[in-house]
C-alpha positions as CSV (number, residue, x, y, z in Angstrom):
1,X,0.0,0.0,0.0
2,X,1.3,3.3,-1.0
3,X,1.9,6.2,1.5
4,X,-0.7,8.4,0.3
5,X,-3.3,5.5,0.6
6,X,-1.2,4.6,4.4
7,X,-2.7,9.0,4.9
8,X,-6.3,8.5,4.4
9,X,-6.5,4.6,6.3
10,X,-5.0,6.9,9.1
11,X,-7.2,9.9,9.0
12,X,-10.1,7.9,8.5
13,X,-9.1,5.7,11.5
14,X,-8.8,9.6,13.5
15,X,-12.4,10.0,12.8
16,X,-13.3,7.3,13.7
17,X,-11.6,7.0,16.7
18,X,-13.1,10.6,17.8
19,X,-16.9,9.1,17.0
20,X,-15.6,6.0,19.6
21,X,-15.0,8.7,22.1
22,X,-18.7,10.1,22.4
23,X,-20.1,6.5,22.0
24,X,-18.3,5.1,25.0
25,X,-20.0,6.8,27.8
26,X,-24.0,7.4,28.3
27,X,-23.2,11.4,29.0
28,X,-21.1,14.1,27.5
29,X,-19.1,16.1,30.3
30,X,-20.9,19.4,28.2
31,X,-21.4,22.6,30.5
32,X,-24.7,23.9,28.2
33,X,-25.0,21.0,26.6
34,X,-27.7,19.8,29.1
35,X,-29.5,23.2,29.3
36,X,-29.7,23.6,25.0
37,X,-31.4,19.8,25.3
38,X,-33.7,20.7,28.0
39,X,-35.1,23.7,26.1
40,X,-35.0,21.9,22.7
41,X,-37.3,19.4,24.4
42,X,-39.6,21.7,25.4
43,X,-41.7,22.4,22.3
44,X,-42.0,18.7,22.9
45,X,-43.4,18.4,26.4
46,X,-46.0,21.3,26.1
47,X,-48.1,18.9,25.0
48,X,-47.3,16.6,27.6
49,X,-48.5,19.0,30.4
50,X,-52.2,18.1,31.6
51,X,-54.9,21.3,31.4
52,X,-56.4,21.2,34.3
53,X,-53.9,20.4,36.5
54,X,-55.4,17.0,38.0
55,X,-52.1,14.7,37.3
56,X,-50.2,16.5,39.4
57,X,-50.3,19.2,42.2
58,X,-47.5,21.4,41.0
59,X,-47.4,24.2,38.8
60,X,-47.5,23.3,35.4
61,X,-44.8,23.8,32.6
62,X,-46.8,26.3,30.9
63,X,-46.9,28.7,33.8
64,X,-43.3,29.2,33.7
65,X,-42.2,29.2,30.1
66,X,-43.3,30.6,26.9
67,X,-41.6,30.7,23.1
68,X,-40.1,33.8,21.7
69,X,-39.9,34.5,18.0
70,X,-36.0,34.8,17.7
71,X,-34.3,33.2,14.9
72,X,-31.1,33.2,16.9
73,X,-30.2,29.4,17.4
74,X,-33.2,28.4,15.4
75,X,-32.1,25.6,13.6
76,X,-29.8,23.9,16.6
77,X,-33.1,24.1,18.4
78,X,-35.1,22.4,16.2
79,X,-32.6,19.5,15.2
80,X,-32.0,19.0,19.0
81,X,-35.5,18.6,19.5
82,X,-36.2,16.4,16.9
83,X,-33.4,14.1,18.0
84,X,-34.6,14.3,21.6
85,X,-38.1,12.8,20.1
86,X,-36.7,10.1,18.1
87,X,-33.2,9.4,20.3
88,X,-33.9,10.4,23.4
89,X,-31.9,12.9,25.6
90,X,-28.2,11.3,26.2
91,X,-28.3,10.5,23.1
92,X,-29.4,13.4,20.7
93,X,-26.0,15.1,22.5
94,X,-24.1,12.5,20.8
95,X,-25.8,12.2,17.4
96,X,-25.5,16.3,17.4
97,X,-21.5,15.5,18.4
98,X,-20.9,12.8,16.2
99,X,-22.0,14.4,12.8
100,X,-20.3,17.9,13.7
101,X,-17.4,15.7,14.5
102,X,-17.8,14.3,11.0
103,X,-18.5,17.5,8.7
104,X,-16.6,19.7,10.5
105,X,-13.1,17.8,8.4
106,X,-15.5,17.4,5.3
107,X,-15.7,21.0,5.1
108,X,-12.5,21.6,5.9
109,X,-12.0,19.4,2.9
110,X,-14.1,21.5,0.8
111,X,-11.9,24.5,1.4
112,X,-8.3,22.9,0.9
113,X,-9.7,20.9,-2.2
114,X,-10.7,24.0,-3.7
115,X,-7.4,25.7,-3.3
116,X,-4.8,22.8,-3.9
117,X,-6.6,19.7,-4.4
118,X,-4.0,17.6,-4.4
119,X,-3.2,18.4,-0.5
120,X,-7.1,17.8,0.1
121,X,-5.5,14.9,2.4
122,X,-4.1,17.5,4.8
123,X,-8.0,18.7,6.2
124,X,-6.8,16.3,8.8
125,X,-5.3,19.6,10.3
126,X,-8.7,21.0,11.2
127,X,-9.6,18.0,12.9
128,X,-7.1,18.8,15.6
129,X,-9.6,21.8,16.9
130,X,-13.0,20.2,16.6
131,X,-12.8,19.0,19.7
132,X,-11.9,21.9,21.0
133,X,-12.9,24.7,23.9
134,X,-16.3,25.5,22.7
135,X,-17.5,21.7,22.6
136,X,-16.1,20.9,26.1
137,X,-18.5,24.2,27.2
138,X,-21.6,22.9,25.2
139,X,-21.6,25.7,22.8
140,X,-23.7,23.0,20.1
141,X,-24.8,25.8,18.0
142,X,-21.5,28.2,17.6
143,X,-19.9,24.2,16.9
144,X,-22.5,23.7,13.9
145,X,-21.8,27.1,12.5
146,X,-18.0,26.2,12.0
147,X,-19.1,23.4,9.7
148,X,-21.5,26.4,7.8
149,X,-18.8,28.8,7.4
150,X,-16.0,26.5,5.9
151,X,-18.6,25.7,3.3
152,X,-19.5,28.7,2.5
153,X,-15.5,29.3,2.2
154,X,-15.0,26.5,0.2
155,X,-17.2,27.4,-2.4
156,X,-15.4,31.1,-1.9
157,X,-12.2,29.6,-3.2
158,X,-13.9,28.2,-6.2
159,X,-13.6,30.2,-10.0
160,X,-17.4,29.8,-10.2
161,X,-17.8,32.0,-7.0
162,X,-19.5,34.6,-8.4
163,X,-21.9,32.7,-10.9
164,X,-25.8,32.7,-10.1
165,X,-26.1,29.5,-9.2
166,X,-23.1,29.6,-6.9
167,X,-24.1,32.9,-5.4
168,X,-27.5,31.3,-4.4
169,X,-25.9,28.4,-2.2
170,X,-23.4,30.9,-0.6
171,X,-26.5,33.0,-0.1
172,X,-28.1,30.1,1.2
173,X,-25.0,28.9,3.4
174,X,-24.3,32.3,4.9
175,X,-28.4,32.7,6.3
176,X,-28.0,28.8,7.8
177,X,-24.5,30.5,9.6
178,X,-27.0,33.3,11.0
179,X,-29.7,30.6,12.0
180,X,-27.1,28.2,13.7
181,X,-25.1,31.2,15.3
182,X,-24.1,34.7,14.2
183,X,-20.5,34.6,14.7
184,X,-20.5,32.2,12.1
185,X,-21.2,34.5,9.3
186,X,-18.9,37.5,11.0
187,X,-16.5,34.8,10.4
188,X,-17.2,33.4,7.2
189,X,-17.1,37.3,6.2
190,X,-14.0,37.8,7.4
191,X,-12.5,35.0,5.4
192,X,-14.7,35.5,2.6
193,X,-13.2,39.1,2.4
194,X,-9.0,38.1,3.6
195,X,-9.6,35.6,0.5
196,X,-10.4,38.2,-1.9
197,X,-7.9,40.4,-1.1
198,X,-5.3,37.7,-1.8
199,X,-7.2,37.0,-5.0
200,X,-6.8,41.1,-6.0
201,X,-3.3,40.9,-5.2
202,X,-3.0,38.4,-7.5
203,X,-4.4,40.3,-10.6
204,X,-2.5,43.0,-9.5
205,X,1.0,41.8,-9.8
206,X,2.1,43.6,-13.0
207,X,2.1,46.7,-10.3
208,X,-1.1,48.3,-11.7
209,X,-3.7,49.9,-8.7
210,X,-6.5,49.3,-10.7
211,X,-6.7,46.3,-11.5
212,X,-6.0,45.2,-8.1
213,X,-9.5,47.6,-7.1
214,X,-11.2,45.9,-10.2
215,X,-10.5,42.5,-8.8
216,X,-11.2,43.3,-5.5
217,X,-14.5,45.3,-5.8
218,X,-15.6,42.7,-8.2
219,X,-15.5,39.9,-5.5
220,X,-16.7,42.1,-2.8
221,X,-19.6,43.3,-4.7
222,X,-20.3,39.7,-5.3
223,X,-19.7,38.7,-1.2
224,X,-22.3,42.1,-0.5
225,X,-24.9,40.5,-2.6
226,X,-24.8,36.9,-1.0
227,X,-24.6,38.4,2.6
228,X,-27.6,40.7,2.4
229,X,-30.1,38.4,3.8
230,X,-28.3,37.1,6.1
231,X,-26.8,40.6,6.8
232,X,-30.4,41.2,8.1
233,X,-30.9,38.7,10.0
234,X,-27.7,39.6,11.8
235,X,-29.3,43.3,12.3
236,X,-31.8,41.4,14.1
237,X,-30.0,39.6,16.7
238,X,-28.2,42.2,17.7
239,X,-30.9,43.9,18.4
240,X,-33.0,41.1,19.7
241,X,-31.4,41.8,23.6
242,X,-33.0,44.8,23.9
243,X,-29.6,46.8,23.9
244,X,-29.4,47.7,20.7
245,X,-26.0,48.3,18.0
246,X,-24.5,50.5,21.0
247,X,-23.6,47.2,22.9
248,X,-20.8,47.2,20.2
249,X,-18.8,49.8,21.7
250,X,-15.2,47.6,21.9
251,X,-13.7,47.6,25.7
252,X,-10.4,46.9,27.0
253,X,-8.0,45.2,24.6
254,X,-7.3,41.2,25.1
255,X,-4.5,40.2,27.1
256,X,-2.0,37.8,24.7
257,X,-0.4,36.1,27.6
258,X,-4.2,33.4,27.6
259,X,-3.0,32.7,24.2
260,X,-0.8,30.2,26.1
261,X,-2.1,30.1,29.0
262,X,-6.0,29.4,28.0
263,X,-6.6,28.5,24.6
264,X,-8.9,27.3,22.8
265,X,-8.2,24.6,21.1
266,X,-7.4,23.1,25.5
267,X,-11.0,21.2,26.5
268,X,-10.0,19.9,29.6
269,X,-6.9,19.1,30.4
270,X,-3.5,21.0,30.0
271,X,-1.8,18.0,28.7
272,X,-4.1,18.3,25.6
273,X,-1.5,20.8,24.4
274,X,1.1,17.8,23.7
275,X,-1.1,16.2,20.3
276,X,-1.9,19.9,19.0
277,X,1.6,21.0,19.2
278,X,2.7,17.9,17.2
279,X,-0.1,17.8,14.8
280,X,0.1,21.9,14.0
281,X,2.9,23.2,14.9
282,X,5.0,21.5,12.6
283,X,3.2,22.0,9.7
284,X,3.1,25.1,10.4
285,X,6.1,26.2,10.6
286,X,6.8,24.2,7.4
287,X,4.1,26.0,5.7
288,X,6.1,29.5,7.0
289,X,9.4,28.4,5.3
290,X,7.9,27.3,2.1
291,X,5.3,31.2,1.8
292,X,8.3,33.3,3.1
293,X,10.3,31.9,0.4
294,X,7.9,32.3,-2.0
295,X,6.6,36.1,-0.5
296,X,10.7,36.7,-1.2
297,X,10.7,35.5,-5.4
298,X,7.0,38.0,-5.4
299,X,5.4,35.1,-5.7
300,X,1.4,35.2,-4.4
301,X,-1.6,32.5,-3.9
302,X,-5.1,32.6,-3.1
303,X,-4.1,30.8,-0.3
304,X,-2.6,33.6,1.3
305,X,-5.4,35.0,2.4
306,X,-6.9,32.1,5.0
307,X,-3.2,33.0,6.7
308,X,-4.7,37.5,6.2
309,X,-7.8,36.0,7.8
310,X,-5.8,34.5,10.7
311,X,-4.1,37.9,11.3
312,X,-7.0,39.9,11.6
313,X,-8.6,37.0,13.6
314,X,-5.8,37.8,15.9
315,X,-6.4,41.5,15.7
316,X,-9.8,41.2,16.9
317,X,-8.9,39.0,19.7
318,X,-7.0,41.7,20.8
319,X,-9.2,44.5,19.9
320,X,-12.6,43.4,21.6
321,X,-14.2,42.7,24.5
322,X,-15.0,39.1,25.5
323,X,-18.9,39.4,25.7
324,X,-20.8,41.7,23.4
325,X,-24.0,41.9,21.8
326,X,-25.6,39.7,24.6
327,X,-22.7,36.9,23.9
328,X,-19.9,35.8,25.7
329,X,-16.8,34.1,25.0
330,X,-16.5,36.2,22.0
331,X,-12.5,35.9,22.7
332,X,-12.3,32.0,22.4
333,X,-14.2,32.1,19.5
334,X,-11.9,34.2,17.6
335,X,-8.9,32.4,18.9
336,X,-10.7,29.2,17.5
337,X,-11.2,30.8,13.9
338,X,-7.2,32.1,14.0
339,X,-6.1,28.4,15.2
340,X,-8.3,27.1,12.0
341,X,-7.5,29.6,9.2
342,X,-3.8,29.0,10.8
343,X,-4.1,25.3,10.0
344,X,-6.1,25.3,6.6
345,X,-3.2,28.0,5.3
346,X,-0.7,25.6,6.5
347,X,-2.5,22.7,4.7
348,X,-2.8,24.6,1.2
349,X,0.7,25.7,1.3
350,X,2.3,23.8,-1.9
351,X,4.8,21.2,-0.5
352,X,6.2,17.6,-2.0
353,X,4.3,14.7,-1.8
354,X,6.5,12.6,0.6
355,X,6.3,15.7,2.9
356,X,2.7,15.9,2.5
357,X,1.8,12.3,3.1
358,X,4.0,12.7,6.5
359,X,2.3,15.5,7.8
360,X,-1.2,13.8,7.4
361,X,0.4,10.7,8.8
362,X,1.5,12.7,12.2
363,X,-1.7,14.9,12.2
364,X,-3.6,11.8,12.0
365,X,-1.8,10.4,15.3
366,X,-1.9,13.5,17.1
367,X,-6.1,13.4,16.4
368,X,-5.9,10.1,17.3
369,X,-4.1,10.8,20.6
370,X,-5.9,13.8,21.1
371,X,-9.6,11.8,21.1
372,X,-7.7,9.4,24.0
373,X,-7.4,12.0,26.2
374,X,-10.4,13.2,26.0
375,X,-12.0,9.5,26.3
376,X,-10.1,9.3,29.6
377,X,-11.8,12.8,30.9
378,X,-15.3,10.9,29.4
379,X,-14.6,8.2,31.5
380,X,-14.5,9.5,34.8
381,X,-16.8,11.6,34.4
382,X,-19.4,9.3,32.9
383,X,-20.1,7.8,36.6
384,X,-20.1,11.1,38.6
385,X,-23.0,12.7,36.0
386,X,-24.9,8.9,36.4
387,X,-25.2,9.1,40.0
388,X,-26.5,13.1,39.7
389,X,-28.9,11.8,37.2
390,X,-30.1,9.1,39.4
391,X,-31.7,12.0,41.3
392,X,-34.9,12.6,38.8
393,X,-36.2,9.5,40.9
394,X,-37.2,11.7,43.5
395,X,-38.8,14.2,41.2
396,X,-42.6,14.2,40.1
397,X,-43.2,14.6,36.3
398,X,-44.2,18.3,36.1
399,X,-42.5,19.2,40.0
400,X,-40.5,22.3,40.1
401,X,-37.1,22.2,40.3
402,X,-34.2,24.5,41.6
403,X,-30.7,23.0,41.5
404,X,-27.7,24.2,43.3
405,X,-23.7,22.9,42.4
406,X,-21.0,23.2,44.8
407,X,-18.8,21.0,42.9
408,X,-19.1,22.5,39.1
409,X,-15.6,21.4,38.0
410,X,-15.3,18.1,40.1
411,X,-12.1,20.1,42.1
412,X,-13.4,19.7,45.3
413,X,-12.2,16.3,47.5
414,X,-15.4,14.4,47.0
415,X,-14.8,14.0,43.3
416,X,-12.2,12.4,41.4
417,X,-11.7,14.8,38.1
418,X,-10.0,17.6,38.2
419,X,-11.0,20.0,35.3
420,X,-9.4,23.4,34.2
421,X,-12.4,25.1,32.8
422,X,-15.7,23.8,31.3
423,X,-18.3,22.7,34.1
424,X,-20.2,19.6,33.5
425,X,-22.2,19.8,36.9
426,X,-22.9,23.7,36.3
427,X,-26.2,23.0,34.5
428,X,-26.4,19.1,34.9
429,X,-30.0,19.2,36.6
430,X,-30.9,19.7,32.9
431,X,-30.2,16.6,32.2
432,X,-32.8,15.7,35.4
433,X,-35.4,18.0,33.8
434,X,-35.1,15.9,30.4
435,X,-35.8,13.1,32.1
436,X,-38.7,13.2,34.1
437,X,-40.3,16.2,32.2
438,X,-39.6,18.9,35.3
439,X,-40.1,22.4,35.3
440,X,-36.5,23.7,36.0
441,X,-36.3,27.0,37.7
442,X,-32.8,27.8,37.1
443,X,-32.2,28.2,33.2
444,X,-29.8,30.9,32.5
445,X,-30.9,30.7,28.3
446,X,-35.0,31.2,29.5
447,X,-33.4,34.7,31.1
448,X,-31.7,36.1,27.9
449,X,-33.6,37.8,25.2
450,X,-32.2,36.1,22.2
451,X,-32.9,32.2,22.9
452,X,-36.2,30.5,21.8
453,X,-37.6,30.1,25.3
454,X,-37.8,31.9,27.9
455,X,-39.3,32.7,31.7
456,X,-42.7,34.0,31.6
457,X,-42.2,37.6,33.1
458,X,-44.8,36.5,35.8
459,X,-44.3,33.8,36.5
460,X,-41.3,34.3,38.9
461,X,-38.5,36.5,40.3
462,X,-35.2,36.3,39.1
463,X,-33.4,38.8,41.4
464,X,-30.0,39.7,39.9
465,X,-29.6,36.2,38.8
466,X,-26.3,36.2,36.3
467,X,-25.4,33.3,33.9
468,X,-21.8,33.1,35.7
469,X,-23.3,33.8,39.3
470,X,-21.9,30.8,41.8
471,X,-24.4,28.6,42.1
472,X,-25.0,28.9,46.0
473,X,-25.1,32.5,46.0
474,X,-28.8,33.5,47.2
475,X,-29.7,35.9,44.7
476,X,-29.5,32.6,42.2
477,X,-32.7,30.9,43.9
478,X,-35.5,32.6,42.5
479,X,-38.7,33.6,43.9
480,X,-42.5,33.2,42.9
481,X,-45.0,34.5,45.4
482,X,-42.8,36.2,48.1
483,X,-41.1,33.2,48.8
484,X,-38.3,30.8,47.2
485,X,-39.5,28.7,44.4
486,X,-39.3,25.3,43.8
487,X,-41.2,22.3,45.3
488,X,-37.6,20.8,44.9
489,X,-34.3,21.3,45.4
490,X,-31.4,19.4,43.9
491,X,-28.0,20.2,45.3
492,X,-24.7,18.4,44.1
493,X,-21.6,18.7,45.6
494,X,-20.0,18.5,49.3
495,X,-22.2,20.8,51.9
496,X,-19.9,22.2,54.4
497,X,-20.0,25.6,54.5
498,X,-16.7,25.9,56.0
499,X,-14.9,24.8,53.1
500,X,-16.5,28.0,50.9
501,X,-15.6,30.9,53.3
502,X,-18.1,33.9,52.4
503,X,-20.4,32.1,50.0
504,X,-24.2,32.1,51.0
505,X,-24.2,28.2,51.3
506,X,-24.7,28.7,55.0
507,X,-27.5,30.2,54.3
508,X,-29.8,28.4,51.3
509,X,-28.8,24.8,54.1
510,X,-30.8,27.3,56.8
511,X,-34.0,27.6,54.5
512,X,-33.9,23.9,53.1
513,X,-33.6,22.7,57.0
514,X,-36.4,25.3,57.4
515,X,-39.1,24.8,54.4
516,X,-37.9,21.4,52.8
517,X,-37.2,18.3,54.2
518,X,-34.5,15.8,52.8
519,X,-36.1,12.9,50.7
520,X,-33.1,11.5,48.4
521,X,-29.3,11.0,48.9
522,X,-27.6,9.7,45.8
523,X,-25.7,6.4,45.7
524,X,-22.7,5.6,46.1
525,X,-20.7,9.0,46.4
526,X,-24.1,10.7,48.2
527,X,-23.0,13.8,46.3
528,X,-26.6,14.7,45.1
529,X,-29.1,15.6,47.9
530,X,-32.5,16.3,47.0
531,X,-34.8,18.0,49.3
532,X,-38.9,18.2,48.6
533,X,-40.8,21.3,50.4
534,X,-42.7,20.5,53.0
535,X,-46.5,20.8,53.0
């Protein structure tokens, strides 16, 4: 078997050994993960509830939640939900996984084939940041718009860009960006754009101004024409959280040092950096020698501009605030997009086949070992989010629910995982809400003004809840009728107070030992303690 034929066995084997990952446990570690199934369900359970009230005495779903005409997340909510009715749950996360997992290197394909198709081989690269930051948090619709955007890029790089018929689908690709998640199409804009510049400099190597405009304005009028529906969509969502375009305003510049300290392309572990410097950095740096060389002779690609597009990728990290426009995280997501316009320049870069062949070979491995680690993270925490699960057996269909975490990283003594940043237990009693069809009273996505569902506005008090407010803070319990809500209470973690010096823990323990009494303690850790209120 010849080498090149030795590349794709191998990253076909990287695929498939990321797929094996989700499959081997019955629930992804996902921070929002949970909460984005809970509400896709929804929709689903409305049905479900009874009308007059006679099958159960708590208030019913429909008291509490209500749909909002938003497009933002619109089609992640409806694929989640329809998975959740034919799946299940648990296992709609991993379908949703499993075929991002898959397109997300197929698109990448779709870009490098279009630019040199004879190093199509090396879309392995973007495989190394699939499973990346933004997955490990949950973030299921910004994850699908990835896959949107490198297809609307890859038909970008293509001569028949600006045809009709090409124009439509690009049209058509850059609205399903908006409807999966905005950023996508600021993204897929930016590289749209970095890869006409790169085209303009091109026709204007003989040293003549305009044909370089002609070129330029040519493509851009093109891009302008494709983007103006979803242009207005994006209008939309930006105004959909009531603050309106002056939320842009930029704020303090980004600090460079959590480019090594926090990236993006780290999930859970710190020792995920070994396979992405071995798969990337390499190549890389190969693909620098080989363009500087080439910058030096005068010589210019189209290709150059995915490496533009991962300057000014950069330049906006640095530039902008981390949450805007009602979003956060805005900084990982552009350190995502560098890291991949980084590695699809560097697999486009023209390079010998032997050399080619090698570096799909080694990014294949790196995936490979890259998915291991992350299997190991799975692992343990596939028991820990079992036995908070096992709590819905306490919980009436159609109960209200208000859940607490003490524990949201698995740092604290009790637990066995230690995690760097996502926070699997942080929204986990979404996963109990799926379950048994319970209202769930602590929703941070029912709070903000551009998700699907949301908190009737009288229904109950949110206080100053916060998405990032710790969870046994008091202002996080919300209130209905004077009082704290919930005929449940669902608290994970260790309970000492003692070991969380000026935390309000002390405090929600007084009113549960007050108003609720203690009904369930989860086996065989007792980590999940649910209490019922008393009558």
């Amino acid at each position: 078997m010849a080498i090149r034929q030795w590349a794709w066995v191998a990253v076909t084997a990287a695929l498939i050994t990321q797929l094996a990952t989700v499959w081997q446990v019955q629930y992804l570690p996902t921070q929002d993960g949970p909460i984005h199934v809970y509400n896709a369900s929804l929709p689903i359970m409305w049905p479900n509830v009874p009308s007059d009230g006679t099958a159960s005495s708590s208030p019913r779903l429909l008291a509490y939640y209500e749909s909002r005409d938003t497009l933002a997340s619109w089609v992640p909510q409806r694929m989640l939900g329809a998975l959740v009715q034919t799946a299940g749950p648990a296992r709609a996360e991993q379908v949703l996984v499993s075929a991002y997992l898959l397109l997300m290197p197929c698109a990448a394909w779709w870009v490098v084939s279009g630019l040199r198709r004879e190093n199509s081989v090396l879309a392995v690269l973007a495989a190394l940041f699939s499973m990346n930051f933004p997955l490990a948090m949950g973030f299921y619709p910004f994850c699908l718009s990835l896959v949107a955007s490198l297809a609307a890029l890859g038909c970008w790089v293509r001569p028949k860009r600006t045809h009709p018929a090409f124009l439509a689908v690009i049209a058509g690709l850059l609205v399903l960006c908006d409807l999966l998640h905005p950023f996508g199409l600021v993204a897929a804009g930016v590289g749209m754009g970095s890869l006409s510049i790169a085209r303009a400099s091109m026709a204007g190597s003989d040293g003549r101004l305009r044909s370089w405009l002609r070129s330029l304005l040519r493509d851009w009028a093109a891009l302008v024409v494709a983007a103006a529906p979803a242009l207005y969509l994006f209008v939309r969502y930006l105004e959909s959280d009531g603050r309106g375009l002056a939320h842009l305003i930029p704020g303090p510049g980004r600090i460079l040092l959590r480019l090594t300290t926090e990236p993006e392309w780290i999930a859970y572990s710190h020792a995920e950096w070994l396979p992405v410097v071995l798969g990337a950095a390499v190549p890389l740096a190969l693909a620098v020698r080989s363009a500087w060389r080439r910058w030096l002779a005068g010589s210019k690609a189209p290709e150059d501009g995915l490496a533009l597009a991962a300057a000014l990728f950069a330049a906006l990290y640095v530039a902008l605030p981390d949450a805007m426009a009602g979003g956060a995280y805005v900084g990982s997501r552009f350190v995502l997009w560098l890291a991949l316009c980084a590695a699809l320049w560097a697999a486009a870069v023209p390079q010998s086949a032997a050399r080619r062949d090698a570096v799909a070979l080694a990014a294949a491995a790196a995936v490979i070992l890259l998915a291991v680690l992350h299997g190991r993270t799975y692992r343990a925490l596939d028991p820990l989010i079992a036995e908070h699960v096992t709590a819905v057996r306490t919980v009436p269909p159609h109960a209200t629910l208000v859940a607490f975490s003490t524990a949201d990283r698995g740092d604290q003594p009790d637990l066995s995982v230690v995690l760097t940043r996502p926070r699997p237990f942080a929204h986990a009693a979404a996963r109990v809400g799926t379950a048994s069809d319970v209202v769930l009273l602590v929703n941070y996505q029912a709070e903000r003004g551009h998700f699907p569902v949301r908190f009737r506005p009288d229904a109950i008090t949110l206080d100053e809840t916060r998405a990032d407010l710790v969870p046994w803070d008091a202002p996080a319990w919300p209130t209905t009728d004077g009082r704290r809500a919930g005929d449940y209470v669902l608290v994970w973690g260790p309970l000492d107070p003692g070991a969380f010096p000026g935390s309000h823990l002390g405090d929600v323990l007084a009113v549960l030992e007050r108003d609720y009494e203690l009904v369930f303690v989860s086996q065989p850790r007792g980590l999940a303690h649910v209490w019922r209120r008393r009558p």
